[in-house]
C-alpha positions in Angstrom: 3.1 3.7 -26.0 0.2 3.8 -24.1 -0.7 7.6 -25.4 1.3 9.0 -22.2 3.8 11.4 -22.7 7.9 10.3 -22.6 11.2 11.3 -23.1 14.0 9.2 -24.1 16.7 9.3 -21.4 20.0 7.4 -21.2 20.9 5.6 -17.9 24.7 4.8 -16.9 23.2 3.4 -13.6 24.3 0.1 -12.6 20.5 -1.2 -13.2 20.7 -4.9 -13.9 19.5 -3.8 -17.7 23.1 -2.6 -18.1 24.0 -6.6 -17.9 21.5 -7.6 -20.0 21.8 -5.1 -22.8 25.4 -7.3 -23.3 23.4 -9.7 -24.7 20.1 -8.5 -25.5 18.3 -5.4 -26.5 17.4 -4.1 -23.4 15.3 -0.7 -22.6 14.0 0.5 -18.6 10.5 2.3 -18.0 11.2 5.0 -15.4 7.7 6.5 -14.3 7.9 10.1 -12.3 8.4 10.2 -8.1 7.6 12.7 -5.8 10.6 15.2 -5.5 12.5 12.9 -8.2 13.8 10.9 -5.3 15.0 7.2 -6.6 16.6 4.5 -4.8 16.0 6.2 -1.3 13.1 5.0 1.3 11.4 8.4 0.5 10.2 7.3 -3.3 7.1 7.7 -3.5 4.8 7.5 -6.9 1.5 8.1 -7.4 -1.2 5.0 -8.3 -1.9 6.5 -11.3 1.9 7.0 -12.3 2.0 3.4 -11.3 -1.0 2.3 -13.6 0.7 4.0 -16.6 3.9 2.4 -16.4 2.3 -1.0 -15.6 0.4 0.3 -19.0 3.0 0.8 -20.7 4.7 -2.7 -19.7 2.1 -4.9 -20.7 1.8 -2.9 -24.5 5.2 -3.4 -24.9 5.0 -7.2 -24.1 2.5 -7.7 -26.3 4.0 -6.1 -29.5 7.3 -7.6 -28.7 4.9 -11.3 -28.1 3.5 -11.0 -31.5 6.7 -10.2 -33.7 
């Protein structure tokens, strides 16, 4: 979405989605951080990386708001 380039990547973290995705279709937007580092108080992302999963976000909303 968005033109950006993706991959599709399975998560078995405990990310709240997991508990959702009982009930609901459920998917995660991971955007790229410096070194990889997640979940540590070194994460750092650039504005633009930011932007472009905000981007991507708001797309999805609306296609799923006018199903």
């Amino acid at each position: 979405m968005a033109g950006y380039p993706y991959i599709h990547i399975p998560s078995g973290a405990g990310h709240d989605a997991r508990y959702i995705a009982e009930i609901a279709p459920t998917g995660m937007i991971f955007i790229p951080c410096w070194r990889g580092l997640s979940h540590n108080e070194a994460e750092n992302a650039t504005s633009h990386d930011v932007a472009a999963g905000a981007q991507v976000l708001t797309n999805t909303l609306i296609v799923l708001a006018n199903r």
